[in-house]
ROKOLLO-245670 format. One line per field, with one value per residue (C-alpha): residue in one letter; x, y, z. Coordinates in Angstrom, 1 decimal. Layout:
<atoms>
doba <- (A ...)
u <- (X ...)
v <- (Y ...)
w <- (Z ...)
</atoms>
This chain:
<atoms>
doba <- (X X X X X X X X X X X X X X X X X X X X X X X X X X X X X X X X X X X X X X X X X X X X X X X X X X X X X X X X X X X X X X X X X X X X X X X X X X X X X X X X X X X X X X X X X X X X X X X X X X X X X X X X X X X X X X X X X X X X X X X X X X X X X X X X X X X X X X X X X X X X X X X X X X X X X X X X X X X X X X X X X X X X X X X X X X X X X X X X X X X X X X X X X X X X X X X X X X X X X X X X X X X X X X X X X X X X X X X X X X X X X X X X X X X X X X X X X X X X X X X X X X X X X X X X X X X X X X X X X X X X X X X X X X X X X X X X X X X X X X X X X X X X X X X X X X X X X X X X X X X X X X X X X X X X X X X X X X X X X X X X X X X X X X X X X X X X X X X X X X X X X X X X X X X X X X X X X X X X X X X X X X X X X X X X X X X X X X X X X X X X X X X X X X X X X X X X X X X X X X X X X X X X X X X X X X X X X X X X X X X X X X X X X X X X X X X X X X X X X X X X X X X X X X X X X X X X X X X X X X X X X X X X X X X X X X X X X X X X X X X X X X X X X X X X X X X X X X X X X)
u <- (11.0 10.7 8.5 10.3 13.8 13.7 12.2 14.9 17.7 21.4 20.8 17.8 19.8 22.8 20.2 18.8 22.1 23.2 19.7 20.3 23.6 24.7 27.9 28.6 30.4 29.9 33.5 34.4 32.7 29.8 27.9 28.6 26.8 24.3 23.6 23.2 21.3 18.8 18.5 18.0 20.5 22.5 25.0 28.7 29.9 33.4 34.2 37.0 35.6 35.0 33.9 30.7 28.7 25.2 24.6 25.1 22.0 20.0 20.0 18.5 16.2 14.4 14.5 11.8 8.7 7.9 9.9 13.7 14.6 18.4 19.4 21.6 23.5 23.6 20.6 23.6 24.2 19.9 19.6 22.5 21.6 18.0 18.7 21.0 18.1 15.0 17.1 17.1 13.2 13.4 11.0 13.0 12.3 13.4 12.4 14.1 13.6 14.5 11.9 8.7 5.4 4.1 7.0 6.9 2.9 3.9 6.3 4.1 1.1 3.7 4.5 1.0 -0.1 2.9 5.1 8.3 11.0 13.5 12.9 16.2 15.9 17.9 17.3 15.8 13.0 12.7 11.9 9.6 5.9 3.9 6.7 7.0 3.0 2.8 6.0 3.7 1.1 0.5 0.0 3.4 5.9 9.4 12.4 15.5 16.6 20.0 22.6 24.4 27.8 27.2 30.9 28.2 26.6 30.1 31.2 27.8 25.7 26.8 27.2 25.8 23.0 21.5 18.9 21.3 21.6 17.7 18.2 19.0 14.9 13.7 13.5 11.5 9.0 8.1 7.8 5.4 3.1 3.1 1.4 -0.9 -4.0 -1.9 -3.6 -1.9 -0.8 1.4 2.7 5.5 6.1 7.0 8.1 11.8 14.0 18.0 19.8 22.8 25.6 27.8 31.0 34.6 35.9 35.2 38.4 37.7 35.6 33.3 32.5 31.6 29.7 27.7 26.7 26.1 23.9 21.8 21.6 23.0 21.9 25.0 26.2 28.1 30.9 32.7 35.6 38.3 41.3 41.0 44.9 44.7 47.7 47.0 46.8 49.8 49.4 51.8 51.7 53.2 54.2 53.3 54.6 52.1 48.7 50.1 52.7 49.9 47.7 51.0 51.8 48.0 48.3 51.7 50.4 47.6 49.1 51.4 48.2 46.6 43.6 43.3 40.3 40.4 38.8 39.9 38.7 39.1 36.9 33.8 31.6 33.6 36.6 35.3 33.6 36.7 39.2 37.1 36.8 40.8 41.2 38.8 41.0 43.6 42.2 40.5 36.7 35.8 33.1 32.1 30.4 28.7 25.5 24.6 23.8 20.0 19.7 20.0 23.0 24.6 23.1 24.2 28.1 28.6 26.9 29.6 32.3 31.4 31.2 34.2 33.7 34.6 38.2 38.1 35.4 36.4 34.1 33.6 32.9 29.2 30.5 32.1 30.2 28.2 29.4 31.0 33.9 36.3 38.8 39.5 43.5 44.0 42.6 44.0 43.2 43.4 43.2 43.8 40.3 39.7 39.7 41.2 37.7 36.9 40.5 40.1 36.4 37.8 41.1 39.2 37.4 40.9 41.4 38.9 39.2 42.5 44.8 47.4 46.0 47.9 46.0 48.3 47.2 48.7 49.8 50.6 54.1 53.8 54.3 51.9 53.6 53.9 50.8 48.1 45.1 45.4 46.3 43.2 41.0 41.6 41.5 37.9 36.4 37.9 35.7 32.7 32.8 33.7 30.7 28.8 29.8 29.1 25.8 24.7 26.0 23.7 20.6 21.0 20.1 17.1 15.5 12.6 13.3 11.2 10.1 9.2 12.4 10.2 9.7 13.4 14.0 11.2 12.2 16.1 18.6 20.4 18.2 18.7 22.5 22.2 20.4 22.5 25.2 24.1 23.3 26.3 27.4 24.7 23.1 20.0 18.0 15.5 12.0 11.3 12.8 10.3 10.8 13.7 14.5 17.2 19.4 20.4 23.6 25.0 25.0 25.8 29.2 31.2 30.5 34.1 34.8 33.3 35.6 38.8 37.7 36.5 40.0 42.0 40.3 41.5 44.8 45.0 44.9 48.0 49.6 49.0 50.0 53.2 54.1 57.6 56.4 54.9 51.8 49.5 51.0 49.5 46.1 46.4 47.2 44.5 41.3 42.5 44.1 47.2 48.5 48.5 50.2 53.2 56.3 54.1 55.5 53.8 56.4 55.0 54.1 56.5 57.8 58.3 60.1 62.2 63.5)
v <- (-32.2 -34.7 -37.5 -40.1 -41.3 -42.7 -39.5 -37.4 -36.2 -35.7 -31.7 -31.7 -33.5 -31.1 -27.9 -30.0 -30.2 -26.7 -25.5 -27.4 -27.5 -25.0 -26.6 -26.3 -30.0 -33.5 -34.6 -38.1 -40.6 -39.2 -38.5 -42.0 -43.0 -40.7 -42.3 -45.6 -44.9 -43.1 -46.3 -48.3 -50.6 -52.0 -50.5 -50.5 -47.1 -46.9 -43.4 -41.7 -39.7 -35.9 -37.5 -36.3 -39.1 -37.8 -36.2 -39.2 -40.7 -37.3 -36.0 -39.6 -39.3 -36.1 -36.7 -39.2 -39.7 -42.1 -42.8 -43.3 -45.1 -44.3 -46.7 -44.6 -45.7 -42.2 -39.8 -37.3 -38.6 -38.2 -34.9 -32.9 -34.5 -33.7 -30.5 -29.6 -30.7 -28.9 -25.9 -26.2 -26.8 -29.7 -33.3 -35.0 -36.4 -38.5 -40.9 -42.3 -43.2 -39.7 -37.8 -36.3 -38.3 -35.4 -35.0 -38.8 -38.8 -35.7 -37.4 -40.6 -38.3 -36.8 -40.6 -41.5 -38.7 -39.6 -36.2 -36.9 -38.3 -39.0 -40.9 -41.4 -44.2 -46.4 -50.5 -51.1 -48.0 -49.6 -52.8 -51.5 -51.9 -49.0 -48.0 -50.8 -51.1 -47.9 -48.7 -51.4 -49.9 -50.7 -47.1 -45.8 -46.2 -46.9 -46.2 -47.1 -48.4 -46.4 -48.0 -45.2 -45.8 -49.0 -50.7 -50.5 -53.4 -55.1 -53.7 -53.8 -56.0 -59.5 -58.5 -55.2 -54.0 -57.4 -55.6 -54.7 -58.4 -58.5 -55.9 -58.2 -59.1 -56.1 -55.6 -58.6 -58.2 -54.4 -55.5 -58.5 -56.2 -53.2 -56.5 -56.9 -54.4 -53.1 -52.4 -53.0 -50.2 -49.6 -53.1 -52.7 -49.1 -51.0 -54.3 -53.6 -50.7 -50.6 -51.0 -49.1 -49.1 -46.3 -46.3 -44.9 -47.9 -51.3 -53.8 -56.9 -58.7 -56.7 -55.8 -58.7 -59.0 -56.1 -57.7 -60.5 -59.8 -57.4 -59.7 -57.2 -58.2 -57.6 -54.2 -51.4 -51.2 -48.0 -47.8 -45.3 -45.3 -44.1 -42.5 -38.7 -37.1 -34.2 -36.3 -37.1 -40.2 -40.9 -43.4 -42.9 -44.8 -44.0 -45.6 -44.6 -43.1 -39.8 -39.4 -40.3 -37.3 -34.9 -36.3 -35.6 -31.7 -30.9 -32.3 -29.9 -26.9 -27.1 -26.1 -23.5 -22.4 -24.9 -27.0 -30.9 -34.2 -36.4 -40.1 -42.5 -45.9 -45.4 -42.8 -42.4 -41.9 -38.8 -37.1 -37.8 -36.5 -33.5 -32.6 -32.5 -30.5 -27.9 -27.8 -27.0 -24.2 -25.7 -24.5 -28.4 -31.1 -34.5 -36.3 -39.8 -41.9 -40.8 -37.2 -36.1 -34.9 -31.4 -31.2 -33.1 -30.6 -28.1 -29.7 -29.7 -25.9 -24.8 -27.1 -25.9 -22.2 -22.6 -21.4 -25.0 -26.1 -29.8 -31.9 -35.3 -37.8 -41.6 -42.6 -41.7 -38.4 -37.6 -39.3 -37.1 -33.5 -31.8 -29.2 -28.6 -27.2 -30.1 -29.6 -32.6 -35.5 -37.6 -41.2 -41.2 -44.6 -46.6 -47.8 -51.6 -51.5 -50.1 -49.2 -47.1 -45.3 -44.8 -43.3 -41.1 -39.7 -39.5 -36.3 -34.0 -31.9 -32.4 -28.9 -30.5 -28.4 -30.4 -32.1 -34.4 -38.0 -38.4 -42.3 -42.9 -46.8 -48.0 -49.5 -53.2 -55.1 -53.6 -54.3 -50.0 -49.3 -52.3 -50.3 -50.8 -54.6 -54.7 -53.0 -55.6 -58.8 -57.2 -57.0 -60.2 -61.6 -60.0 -61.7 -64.8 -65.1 -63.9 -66.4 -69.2 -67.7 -68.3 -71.7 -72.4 -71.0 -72.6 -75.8 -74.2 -72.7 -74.1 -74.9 -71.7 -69.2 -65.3 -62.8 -60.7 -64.0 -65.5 -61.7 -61.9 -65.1 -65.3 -62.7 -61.6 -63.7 -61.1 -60.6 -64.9 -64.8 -62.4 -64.4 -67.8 -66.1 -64.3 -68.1 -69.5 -71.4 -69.4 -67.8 -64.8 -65.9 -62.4 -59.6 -60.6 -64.8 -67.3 -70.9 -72.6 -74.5 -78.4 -78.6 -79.5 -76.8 -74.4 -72.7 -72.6 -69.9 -70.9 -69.6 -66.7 -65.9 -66.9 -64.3 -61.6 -62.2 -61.8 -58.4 -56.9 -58.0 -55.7 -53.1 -54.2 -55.2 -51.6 -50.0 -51.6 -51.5 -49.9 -49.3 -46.5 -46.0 -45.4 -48.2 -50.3 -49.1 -49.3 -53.1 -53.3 -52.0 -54.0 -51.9 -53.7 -52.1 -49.1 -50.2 -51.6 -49.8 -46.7 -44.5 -41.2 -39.2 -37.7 -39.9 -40.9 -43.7 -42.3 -39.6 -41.8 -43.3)
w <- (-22.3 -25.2 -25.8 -27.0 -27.2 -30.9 -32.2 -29.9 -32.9 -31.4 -31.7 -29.4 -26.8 -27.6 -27.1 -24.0 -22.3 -23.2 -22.0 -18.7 -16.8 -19.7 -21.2 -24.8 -25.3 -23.8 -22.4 -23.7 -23.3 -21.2 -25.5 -26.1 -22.6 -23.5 -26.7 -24.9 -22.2 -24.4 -26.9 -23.1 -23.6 -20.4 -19.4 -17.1 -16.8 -14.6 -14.7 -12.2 -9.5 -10.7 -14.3 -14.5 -14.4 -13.1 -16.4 -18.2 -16.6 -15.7 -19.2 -20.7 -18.3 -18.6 -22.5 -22.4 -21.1 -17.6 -14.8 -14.4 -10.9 -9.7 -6.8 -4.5 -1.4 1.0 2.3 1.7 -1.9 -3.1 -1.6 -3.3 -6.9 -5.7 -5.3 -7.7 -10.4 -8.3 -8.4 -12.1 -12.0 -12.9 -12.1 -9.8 -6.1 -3.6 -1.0 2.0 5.9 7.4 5.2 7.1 6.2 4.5 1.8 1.5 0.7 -1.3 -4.0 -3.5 -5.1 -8.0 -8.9 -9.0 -11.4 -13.3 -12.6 -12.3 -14.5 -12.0 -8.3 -5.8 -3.6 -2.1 -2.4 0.6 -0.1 -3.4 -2.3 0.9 0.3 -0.4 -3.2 -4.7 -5.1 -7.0 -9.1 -9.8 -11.6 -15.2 -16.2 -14.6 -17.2 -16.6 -18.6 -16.8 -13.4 -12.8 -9.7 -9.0 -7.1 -8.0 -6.1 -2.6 -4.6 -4.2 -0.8 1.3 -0.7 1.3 4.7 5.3 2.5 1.7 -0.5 -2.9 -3.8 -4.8 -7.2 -10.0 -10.1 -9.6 -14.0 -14.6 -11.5 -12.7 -16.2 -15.4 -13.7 -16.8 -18.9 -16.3 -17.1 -20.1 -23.7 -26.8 -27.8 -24.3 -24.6 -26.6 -24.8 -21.7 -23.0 -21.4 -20.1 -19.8 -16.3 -16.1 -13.7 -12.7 -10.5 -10.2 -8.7 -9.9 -10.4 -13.0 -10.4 -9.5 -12.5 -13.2 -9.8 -10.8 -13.9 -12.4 -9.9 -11.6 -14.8 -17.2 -21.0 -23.2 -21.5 -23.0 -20.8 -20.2 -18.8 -18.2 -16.3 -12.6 -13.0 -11.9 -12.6 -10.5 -7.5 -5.3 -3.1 0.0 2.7 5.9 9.4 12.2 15.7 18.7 18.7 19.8 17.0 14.2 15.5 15.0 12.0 10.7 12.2 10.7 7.5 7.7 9.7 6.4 4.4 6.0 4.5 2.0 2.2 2.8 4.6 7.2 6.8 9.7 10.4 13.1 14.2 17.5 15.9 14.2 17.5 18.7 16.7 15.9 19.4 19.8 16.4 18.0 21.1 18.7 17.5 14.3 12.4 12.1 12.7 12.7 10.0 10.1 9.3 13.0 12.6 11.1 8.0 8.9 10.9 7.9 5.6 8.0 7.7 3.8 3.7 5.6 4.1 0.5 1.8 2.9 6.5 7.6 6.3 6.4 7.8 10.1 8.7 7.8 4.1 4.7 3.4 -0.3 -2.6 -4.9 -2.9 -5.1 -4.2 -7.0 -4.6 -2.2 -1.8 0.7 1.4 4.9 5.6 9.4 9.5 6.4 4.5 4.8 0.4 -2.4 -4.0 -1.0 -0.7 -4.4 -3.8 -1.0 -2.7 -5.4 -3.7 -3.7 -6.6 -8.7 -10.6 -12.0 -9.8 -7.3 -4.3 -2.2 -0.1 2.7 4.6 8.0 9.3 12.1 12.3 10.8 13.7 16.0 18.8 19.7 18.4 18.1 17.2 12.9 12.9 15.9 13.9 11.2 12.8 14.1 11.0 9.5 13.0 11.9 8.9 9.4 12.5 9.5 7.0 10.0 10.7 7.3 6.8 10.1 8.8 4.7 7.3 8.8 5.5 3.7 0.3 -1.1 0.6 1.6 2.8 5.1 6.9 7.4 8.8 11.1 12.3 12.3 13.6 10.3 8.3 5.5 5.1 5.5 2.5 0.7 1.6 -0.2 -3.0 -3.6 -3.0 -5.2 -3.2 -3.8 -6.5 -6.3 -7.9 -7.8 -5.1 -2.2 -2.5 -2.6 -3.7 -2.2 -5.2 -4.9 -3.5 -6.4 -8.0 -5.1 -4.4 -1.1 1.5 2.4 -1.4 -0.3 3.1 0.8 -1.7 1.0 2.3 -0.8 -1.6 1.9 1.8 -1.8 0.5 2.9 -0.3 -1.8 1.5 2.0 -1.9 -2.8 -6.4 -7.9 -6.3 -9.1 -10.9 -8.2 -8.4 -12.4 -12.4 -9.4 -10.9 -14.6 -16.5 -17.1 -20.2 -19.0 -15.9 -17.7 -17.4 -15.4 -13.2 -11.7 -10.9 -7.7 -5.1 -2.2 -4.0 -7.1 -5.0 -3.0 -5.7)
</atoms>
């Protein structure tokens, strides 16, 4: 591997990449992304689904010398890149909750002696004490913090991940402590490194959410259109619980053979339904955040082998597996946003060939079949007893102080925190304290609801839409001039009409 990103010419990243994953020619605009990422400038990358977008950080990465840290959302997600680049024999690792104490102390060793060049983690590893300790050491040198998927930042970060909302002072805490103990000479070696984001799905404002938060400097922003022409979209309605399970097995018993997913909402739902299709005579299984590591390794083994022919599973499955031949893709239950329907579609036909995303609603009333319009007004609870739970503690909080010790003491004292600082009622003095702002100058946790709000009802809006679908999404996720006037051509109403 190379030494040093200035003295790395464009040939020996071009013989580097051919070397590697053995492709001839960068498609556009992962060079470009390349070329930034190895001059570690910030960066936000939206790139459809199937874009290739692990190279573009991966290849930086192994150029240079030190550490690159990519922030990842899934177990599932680490261990295929993880394995994928050991495979190749190449320095990468990973660390998360499931792994045996002796592969943890095992990587913890590698990044001590300095061994790797790329560490998976997720933000709450990142952020636990004995990693962050020995990111921490002035002699480890770090190149690039890398969010991978980086939407979770936008969809989990408030109410469900509240590290992801630290993340933001994670650069200037590690840089602070490479000047402690640090000679000259390394100084200006480790006087910064980029952050770069990388999504398919990131409408206007979350991209600037992303930025936001993780206090981009000037970023390079890529971003290209998440139209797939290959990729026929169709919503249908269903009117009981009974008819939407035979509408889901025609739709597959007219693909026979073909691989495909099923997404619905909750780990129940996916024992569930898996059980029935087994009754009916169907290779399939159940995948969720539930299951250990191995059964879900087990799962995606025989999904990619193709012994399994579609796989019931919750969103904690897709991202990062990749199967080119993914011919259908049904939403069981419709997702709660378009950035997740958009991830999950996004996992059909991803060699290019035809692949059709089939999404099944309940009748709009809800009167015949209650369970979509309960399934709503259950979440839009949660969230709002989440919002109030917050606005209870901002009371309680000292004016400064330590997140390990509003978790300790209050219930959901960390998504409260996450949510006044995605209302800016707080500031991160570094990722482990806080400092409540004046009131003056904080936002509205009402805001917040209203704008929570808003972005579900895009996906009712998009549902119910008698436009061209993909003209929808276009306008959606910002890109209006391409929107204007669009028409696919092949999903239902572009059909219908």
């Amino acid at each position: 591997m190379m030494s040093n990103a200035s003295t790395t010419s464009w040939n020996d990243v071009r013989a580097a990449f051919r070397k590697i994953w053995g492709y001839e020619n960068f498609r556009p605009p992962q060079g470009e992304i390349v070329r930034t990422l190895l001059s570690q400038q910030d960066a936000l990358i939206v790139l459809p689904t199937g874009g290739g977008k692990s190279i573009c950080f991966q290849l930086p990465a192994l150029l240079q010398t030190g550490l690159t840290l990519v922030i990842s959302p899934l177990v599932a997600l680490m261990e295929n890149q993880v394995q994928e680049l050991r495979e190749r024999r190449l320095p990468a690792s990973l660390l998360h909750s499931e792994l045996p104490s002796w592969k943890r102390k095992q990587t913890l060793q590698a990044l001590e002696k300095q061994q790797l060049r790329l560490l998976y983690l997720s933000p709450e590893t990142l952020l636990s004490a004995p990693v962050w300790e020995r990111l921490c050491q002035p002699q480890l040198q770090i190149n690039g913090l890398i969010l991978d998927e980086a939407h979770c930042l936008v969809q989990w970060g408030d109410t469900f991940r509240p590290a992801y909302r630290r993340l933001g002072a994670v650069r200037p805490a590690l840089l602070q402590s490479k000047l402690t103990g640090a000679n000259i000479a390394s100084l200006a070696k480790r006087s910064s490194f980029g952050i770069a984001a990388f999504t398919a799905t990131a409408d206007p404002k979350a991209q600037q959410t992303i930025c936001k938060v993780l206090q981009l400097k000037q970023p390079e922003v890529f971003l290209i259109s998440p139209y797939r022409q290959n990729l026929h979209l169709k919503v249908q309605t269903v009117w009981t619980p009974r008819g939407r399970r035979q509408q889901m097995l025609k739709f597959i018993q007219a693909r026979a053979k073909q691989a495909g997913l099923v997404y619905v909402r909750s780990r129940k739902d996916s024992e569930d339904l898996a059980q029935w299709f087994r009754q009916q005579g169907y290779t399939t299984a159940a995948y969720h955040a539930g299951l250990s590591a191995e059964e879900r390794r087990a799962i995606e083994a025989s999904w990619l082998k193709g012994k399994t022919q579609f796989v019931v599973c919750t969103c904690a499955f897709g991202m990062g597996i990749n199967k080119p031949d993914v011919r259908w893709v049904v939403h069981f239950q419709a997702p709660q946003l378009l950035s997740e329907y958009i991830q999950e579609v996004g996992r059909g036909g991803r060699d290019g060939k035809p692949a059709d995303a089939l999404t099944l609603v309940s009748e709009p009333t809800g009167w015949l079949n209650p369970e979509d319009k309960q399934r709503r007004e259950f979440f839009e609870q949660k969230l709002r007893s989440q919002f109030q739970n917050a606005q209870r503690l901002s009371q309680k909080l000292p004016a400064q102080g330590e997140v390990t010790e509003v978790t300790k003491k209050f219930r959901d004292g960390g998504i409260a925190l996450s949510l006044l600082h995605s209302a800016g009622q707080l500031t991160w003095q570094d990722p482990f304290h806080y400092r409540k702002q004046s009131s003056t100058k904080s936002g509205s946790l009402n805001q917040l609801i209203v704008t929570q709000q808003q972005i579900q009802s895009q996906m009712t809006q998009y549902l119910t839409t008698r436009n061209c679908r993909w003209q929808f999404l276009l306008k959606a996720f910002g890109f209006t001039k391409e929107a204007a006037g669009f028409r696919c051509g092949r999903c239902d109403n572009c059909l219908r009409h």
